[in-house]
Each structure stands twice: as structure tokens, then as C-alpha cells.
Backbone as CSV, one residue per row, in Angstrom:
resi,resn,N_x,N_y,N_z,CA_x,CA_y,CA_z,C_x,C_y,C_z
1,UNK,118.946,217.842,114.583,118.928,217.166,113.298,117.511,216.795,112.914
2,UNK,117.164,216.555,111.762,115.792,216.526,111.225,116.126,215.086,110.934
3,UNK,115.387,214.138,110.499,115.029,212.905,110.141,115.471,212.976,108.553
4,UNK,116.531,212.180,108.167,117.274,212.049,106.848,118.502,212.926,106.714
5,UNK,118.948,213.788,107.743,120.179,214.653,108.035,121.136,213.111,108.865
6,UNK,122.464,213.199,108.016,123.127,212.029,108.595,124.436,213.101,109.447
7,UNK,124.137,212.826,110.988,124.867,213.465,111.843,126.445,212.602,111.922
8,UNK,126.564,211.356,111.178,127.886,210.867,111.093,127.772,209.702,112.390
9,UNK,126.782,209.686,113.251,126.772,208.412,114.162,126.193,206.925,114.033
10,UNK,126.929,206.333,113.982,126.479,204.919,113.339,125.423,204.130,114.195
11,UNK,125.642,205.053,115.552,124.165,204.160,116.428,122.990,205.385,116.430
12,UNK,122.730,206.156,115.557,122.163,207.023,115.118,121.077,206.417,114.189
13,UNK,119.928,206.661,114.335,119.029,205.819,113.385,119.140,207.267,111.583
14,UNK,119.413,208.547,112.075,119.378,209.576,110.922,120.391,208.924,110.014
15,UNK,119.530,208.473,108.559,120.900,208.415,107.615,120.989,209.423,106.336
16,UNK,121.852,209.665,105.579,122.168,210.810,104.758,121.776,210.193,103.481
17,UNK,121.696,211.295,102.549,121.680,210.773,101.099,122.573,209.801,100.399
18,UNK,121.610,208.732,99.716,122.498,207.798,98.831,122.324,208.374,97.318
19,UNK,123.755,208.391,97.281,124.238,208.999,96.595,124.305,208.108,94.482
20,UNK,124.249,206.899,95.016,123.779,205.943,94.098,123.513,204.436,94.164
21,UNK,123.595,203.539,93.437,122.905,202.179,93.565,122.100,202.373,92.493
22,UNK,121.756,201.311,92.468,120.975,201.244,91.072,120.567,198.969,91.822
23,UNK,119.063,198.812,90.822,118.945,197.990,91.329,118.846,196.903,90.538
24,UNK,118.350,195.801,89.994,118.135,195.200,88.879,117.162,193.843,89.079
25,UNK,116.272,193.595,88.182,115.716,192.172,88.846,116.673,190.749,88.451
26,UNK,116.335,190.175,88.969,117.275,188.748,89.220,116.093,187.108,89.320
27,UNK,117.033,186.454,90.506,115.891,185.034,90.572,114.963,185.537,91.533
28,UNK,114.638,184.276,92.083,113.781,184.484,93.031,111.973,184.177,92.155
29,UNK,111.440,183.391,93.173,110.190,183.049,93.030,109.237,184.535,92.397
30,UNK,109.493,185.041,91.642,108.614,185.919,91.036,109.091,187.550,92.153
31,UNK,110.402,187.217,92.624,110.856,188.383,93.184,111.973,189.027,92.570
32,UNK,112.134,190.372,93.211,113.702,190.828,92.696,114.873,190.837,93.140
33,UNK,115.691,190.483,92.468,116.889,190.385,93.621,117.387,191.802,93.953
34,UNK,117.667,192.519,94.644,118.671,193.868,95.014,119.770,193.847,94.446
35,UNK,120.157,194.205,94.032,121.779,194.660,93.370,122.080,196.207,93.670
36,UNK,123.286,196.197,94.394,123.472,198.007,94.570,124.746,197.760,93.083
37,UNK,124.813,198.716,92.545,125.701,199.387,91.850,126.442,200.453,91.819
38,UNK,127.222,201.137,90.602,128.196,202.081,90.940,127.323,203.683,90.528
39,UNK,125.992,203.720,90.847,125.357,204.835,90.660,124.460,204.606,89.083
40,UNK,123.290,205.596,89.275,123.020,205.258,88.039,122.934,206.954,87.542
41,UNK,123.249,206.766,86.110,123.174,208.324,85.315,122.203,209.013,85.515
42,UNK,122.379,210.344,85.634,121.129,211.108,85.768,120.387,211.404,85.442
43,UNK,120.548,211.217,84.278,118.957,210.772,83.033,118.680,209.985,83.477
44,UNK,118.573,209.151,83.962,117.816,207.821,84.733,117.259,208.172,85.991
45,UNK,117.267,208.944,86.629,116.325,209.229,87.963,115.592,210.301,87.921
46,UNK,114.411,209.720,88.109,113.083,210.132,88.130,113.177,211.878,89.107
47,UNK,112.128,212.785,88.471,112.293,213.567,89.605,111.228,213.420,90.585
48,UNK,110.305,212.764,90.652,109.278,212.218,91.527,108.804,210.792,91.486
49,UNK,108.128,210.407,92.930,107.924,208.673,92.397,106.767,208.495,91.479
50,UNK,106.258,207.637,91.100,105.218,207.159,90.416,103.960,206.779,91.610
51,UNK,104.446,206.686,92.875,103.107,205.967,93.485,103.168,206.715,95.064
52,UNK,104.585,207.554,95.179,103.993,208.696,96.126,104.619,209.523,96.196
53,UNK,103.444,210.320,96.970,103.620,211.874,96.424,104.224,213.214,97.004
54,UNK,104.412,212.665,98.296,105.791,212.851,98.942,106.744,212.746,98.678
55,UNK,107.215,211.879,98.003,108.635,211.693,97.255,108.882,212.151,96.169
56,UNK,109.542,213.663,95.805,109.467,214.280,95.028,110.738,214.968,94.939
57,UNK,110.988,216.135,94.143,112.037,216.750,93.861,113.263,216.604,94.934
58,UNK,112.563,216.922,96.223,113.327,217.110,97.219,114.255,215.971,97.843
59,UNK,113.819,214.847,97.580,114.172,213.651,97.405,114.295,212.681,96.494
60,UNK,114.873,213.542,95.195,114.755,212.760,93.990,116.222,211.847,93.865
61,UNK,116.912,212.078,94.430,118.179,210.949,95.131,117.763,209.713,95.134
62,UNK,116.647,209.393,96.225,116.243,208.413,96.694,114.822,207.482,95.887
63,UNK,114.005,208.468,94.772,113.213,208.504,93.628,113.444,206.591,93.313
64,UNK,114.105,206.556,92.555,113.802,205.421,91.757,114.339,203.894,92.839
65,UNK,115.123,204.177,93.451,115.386,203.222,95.133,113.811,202.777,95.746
66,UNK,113.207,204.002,95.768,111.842,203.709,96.148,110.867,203.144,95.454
67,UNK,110.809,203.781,94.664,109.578,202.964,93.754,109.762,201.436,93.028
68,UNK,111.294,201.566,93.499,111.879,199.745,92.874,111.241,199.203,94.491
69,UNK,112.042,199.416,95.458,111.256,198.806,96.200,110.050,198.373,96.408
70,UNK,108.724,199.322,95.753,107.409,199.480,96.300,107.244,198.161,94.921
71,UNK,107.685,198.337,93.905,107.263,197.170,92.776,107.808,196.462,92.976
72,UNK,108.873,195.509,94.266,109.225,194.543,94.550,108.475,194.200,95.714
73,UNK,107.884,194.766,95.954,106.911,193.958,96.967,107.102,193.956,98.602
74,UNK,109.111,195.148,98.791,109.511,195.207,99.900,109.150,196.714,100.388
75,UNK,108.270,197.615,100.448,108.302,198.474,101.130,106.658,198.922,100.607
76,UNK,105.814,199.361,101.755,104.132,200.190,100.909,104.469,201.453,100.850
77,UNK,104.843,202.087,102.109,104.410,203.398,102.257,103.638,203.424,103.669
78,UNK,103.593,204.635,103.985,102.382,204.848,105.314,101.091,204.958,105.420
79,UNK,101.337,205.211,103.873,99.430,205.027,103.463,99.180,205.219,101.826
80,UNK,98.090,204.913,101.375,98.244,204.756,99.804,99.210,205.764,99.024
81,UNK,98.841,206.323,99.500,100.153,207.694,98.327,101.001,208.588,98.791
82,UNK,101.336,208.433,100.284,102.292,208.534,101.391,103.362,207.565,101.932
83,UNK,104.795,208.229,101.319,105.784,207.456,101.850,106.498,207.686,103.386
84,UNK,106.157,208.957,103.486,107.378,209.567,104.798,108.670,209.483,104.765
85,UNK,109.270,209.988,103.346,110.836,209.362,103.467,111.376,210.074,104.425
86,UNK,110.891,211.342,105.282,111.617,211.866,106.503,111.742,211.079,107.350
87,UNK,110.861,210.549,107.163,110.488,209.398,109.009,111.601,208.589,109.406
88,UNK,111.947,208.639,110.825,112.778,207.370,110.737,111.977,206.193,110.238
89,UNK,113.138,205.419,110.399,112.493,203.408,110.088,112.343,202.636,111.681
90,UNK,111.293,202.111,112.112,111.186,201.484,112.591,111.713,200.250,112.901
91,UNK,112.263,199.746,113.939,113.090,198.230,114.166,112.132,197.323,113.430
92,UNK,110.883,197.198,113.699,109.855,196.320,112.994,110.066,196.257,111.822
93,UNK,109.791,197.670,111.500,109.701,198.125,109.632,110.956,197.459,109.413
94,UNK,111.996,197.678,109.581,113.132,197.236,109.051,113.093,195.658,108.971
95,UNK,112.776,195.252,110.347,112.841,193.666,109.359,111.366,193.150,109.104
96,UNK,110.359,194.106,108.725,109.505,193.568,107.764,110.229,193.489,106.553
97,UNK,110.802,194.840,106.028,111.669,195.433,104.618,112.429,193.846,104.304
98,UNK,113.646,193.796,105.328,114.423,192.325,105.281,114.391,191.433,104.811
99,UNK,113.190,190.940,105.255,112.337,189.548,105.139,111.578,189.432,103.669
100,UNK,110.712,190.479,103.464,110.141,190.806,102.265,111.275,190.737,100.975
101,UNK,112.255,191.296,101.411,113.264,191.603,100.353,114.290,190.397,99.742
102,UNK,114.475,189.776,100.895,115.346,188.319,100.919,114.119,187.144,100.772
103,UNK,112.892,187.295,100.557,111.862,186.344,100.659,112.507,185.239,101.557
104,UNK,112.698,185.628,103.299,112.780,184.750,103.956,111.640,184.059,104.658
105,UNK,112.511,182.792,104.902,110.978,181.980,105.708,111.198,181.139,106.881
106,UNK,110.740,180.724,107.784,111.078,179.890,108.728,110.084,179.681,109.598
107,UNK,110.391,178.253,109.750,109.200,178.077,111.315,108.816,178.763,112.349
108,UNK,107.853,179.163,112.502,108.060,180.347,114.189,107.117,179.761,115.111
109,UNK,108.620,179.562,115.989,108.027,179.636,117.475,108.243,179.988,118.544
110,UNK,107.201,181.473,118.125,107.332,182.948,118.898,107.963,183.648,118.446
111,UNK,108.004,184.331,119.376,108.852,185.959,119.017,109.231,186.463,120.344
112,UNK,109.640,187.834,120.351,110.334,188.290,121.064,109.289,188.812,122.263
113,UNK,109.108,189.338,123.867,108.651,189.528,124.268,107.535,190.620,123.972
114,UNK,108.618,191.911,123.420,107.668,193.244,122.852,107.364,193.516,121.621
115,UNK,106.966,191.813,120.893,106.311,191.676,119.636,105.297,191.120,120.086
116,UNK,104.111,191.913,120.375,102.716,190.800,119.662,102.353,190.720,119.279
117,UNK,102.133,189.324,119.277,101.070,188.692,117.906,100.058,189.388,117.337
118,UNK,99.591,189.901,116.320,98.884,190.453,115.493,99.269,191.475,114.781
119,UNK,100.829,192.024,115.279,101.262,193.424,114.776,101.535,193.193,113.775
120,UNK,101.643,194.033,112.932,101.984,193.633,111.469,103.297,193.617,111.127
121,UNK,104.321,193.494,111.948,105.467,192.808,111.531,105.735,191.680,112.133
122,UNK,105.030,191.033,113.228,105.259,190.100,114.081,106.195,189.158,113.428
123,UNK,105.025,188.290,112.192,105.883,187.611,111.392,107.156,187.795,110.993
124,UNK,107.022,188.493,110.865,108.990,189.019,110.178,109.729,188.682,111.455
125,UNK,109.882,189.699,112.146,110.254,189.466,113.250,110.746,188.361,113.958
126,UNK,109.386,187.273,113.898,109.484,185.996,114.480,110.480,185.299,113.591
127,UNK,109.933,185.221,112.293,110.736,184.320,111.279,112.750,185.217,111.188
128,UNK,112.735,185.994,111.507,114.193,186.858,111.884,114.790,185.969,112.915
129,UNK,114.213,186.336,114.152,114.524,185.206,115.624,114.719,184.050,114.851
130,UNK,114.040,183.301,114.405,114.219,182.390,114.396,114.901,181.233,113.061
131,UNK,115.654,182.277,112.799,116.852,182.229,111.556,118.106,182.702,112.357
132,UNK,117.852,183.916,113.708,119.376,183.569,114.285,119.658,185.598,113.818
133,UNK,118.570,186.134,112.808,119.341,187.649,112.274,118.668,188.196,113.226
134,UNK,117.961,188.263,113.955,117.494,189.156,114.789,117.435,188.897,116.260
135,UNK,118.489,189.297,117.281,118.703,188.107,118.497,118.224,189.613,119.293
136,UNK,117.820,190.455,119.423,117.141,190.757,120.537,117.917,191.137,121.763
137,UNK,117.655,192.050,122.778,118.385,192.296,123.959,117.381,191.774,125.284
138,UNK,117.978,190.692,125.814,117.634,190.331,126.802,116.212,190.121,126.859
139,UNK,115.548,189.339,125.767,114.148,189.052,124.793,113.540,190.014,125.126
140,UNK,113.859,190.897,124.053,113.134,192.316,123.986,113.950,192.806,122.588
141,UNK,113.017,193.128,121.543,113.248,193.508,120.363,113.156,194.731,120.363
142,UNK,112.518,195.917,121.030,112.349,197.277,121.046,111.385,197.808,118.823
143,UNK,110.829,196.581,118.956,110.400,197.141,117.716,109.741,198.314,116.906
144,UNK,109.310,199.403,118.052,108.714,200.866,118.037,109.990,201.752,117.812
145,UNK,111.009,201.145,117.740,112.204,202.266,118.100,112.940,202.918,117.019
146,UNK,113.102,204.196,116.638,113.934,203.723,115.145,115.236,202.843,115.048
147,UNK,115.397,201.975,113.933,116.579,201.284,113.827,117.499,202.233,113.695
148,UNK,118.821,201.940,114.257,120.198,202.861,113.788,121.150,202.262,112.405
149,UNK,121.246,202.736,112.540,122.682,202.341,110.990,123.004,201.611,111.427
150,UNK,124.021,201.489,112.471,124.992,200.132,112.585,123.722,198.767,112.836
151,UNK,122.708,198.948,113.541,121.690,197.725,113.372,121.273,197.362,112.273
152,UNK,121.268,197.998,111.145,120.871,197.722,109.666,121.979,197.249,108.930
153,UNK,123.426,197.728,109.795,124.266,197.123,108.948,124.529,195.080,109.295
154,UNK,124.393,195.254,110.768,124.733,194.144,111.452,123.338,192.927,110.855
155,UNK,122.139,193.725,111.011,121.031,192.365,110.188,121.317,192.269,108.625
156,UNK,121.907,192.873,108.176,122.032,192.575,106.905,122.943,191.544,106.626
157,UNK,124.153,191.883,107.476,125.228,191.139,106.836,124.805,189.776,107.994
158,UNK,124.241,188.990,108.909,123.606,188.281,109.212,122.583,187.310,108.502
159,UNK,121.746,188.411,107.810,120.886,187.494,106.919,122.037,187.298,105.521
160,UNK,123.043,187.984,105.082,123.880,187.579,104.252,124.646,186.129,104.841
161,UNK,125.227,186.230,105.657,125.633,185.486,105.724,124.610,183.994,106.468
162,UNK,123.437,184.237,106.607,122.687,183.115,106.836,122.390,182.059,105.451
163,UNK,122.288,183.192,104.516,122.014,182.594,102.697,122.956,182.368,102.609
164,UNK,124.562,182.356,103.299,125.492,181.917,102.688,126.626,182.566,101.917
165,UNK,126.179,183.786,102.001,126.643,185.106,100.744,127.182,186.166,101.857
166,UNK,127.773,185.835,102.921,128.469,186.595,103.315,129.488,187.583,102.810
167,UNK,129.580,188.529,103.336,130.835,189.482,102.241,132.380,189.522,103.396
168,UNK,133.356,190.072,102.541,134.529,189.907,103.122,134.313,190.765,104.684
169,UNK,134.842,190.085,105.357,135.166,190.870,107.049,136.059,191.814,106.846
170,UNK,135.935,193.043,107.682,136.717,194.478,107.938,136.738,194.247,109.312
171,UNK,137.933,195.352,109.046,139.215,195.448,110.305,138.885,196.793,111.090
172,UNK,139.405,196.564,112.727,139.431,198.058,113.295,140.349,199.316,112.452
173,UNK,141.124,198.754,111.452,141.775,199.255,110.516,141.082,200.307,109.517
174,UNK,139.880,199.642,108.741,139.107,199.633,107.899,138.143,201.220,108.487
175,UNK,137.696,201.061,109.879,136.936,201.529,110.398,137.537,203.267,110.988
176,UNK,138.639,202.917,110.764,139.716,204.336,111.197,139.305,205.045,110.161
177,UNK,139.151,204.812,109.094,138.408,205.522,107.252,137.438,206.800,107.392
178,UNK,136.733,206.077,108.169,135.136,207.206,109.075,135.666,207.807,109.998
179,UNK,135.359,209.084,110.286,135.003,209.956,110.929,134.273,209.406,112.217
180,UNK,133.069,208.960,111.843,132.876,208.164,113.009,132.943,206.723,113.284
181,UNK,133.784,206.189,112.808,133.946,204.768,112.955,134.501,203.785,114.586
182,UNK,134.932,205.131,115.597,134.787,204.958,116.725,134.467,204.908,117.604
183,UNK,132.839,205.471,116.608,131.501,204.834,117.590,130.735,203.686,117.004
184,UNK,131.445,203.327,116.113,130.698,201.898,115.973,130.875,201.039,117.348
185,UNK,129.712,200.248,117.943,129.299,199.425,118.959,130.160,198.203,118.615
186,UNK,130.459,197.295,119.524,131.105,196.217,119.448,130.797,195.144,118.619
187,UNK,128.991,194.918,118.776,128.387,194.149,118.042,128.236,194.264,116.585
188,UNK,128.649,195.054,116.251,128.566,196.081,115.185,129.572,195.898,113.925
189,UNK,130.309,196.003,114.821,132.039,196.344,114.160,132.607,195.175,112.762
190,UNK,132.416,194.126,113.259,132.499,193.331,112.314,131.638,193.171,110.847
191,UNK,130.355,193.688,110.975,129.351,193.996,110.024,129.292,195.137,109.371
192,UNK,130.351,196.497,109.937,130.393,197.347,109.089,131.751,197.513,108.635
């Protein structure tokens, strides 16, 4: 599998094309809020981004997702006019993205063993720990690693439900739906 081919495994960091969402600004201290929606028309998506140049035809799916992100202040790129949308995501990257996106904040004191201080997600990271969304295996965050799906699903609905905005709970029922829903992880299960 290549990086953005979704092989159907939820502890699989490869995910597949989104197919729609749409985003909108909201409150927030001079931020945007995320809103997914029911797709947006196709006159509305860009066939390349505005700010990189990698992200182009071939990924024009993912086109305007991105460049909302990059003008909300939650995602740069790998370098000025390089996104890598092949790349996996990094455990770090991901809850830099998080944090940035939910403008979370919290006291930190510390972080996880295989965060140090100076990396450029440390902060996130730390302020994650120490909100309770990012608990780590046996204090060890593995932050070099790519994140998998079901870990993106499980910090999300964590920091959802830390703001309070939790969404309704699903059933081993729910999860019979997928194809692979019987490899969702234990920790998991409830968040997707």
C-alpha cells in the first residue's frame, strides 16, 4: 500500500479519500471552528491549493480541507510550498493539528518520556497529557510513529468530550457495519 491508499484497517495509520465535508468559520478567539458537512458541490473544490504545490489535481478531494486548514492556523505543510499529502501523519503532528484546531490550553507539567523538550510539538503534546486526551503507553507517546485511524478517532472524541461536546456512543452492533470493524482495538471501540 502507498501512503493515502486506505487498506480498510483501523489500526492502520493509511487513510482513503474524503469524500466530503465542507468547513465553515465559527467562534473562537479569532479562530475557526471545524464543521464537517454533507459534502460540498463540485463547483466548489478547487483543483489545486493556493499555498501548495503538491496538492493538486491528484488530490483535489482533499484541495479545499487543506488550504482551510492552513488559513486556520491548524496545519503548515513540510515546508513553505510543500504539503506531503502522501505522507503519513505523525503521532506528534496529529496532536500538534488537535490542539491548534480546538485552541487548547493547559498547564504543563511535562510530558511524556519520548517527548523532548524543544521538539516542536512538545507543547501540544504536553498540554494533551495533561487535559487527560493523550494518555500514552506505559509513559511513552511514540510521537515519530504514524498515527492510525482508530488513534485519531479515540483523541478526538476525548478532546470532544473534554469541551463537553461529546457525541452519541456506538455499539459492537454499530461496528459490525465495517468490513473492518473487528479490528477495531478495545481502546478504540467506543470512539469509533
Amino acid at each position: 500500500d502507498e501512503p493515502g491508499e486506505n487498506d480498510g484497517d483501523p489500526s492502520d495509520p493509511k487513510g482513503g479519500e474524503d469524500t466530503g465535508g465542507t468547513s465553515r468559520t465559527g467562534s473562537g478567539a479569532g479562530r475557526k471552528e471545524i464543521v464537517i458537512g454533507d459534502g460540498m458541490p463540485p463547483e466548489n473544490i478547487k483543483p489545486k491549493s493556493d499555498y501548495f504545490d503538491d496538492v493538486d489535481e491528484k488530490w483535489r478531494w482533499a484541495v479545499n480541507g487543506i488550504d482551510y486548514l492552513y488559513e486556520s492556523g491548524v496545519v503548515e505543510g513540510t515546508s513553505r510550498r510543500t504539503y506531503s499529502p502522501g505522507a503519513y501523519i505523525k503521532r506528534g503532528d496529529f496532536m500538534l493539528m488537535l490542539v491548534r484546531a480546538f485552541d487548547l490550553r493547559a498547564e504543563i507539567n511535562g510530558s511524556f518520556d519520548d517527548v523532548p523538550e524543544g521538539t516542536y510539538y512538545y507543547e501540544a503534546v504536553a498540554v494533551a497529557k495533561a487535559l487527560g486526551i493523550a494518555l500514552g503507553d506505559g509513559g511513552k507517546f511514540d510521537p515519530e510513529s504514524p498515527v492510525t485511524r482508530q488513534d485519531m478517532m479515540a483523541l478526538i472524541d476525548r478532546t470532544l468530550r473534554m469541551m463537553g461536546k461529546s457525541l452519541p456512543e456506538g455499539s459492537e452492533e454499530d461496528l459490525r457495519a465495517f468490513a473492518d470493524g473487528e479490528k477495531i482495538s478495545e481502546y478504540a471501540k467506543a470512539s469509533a
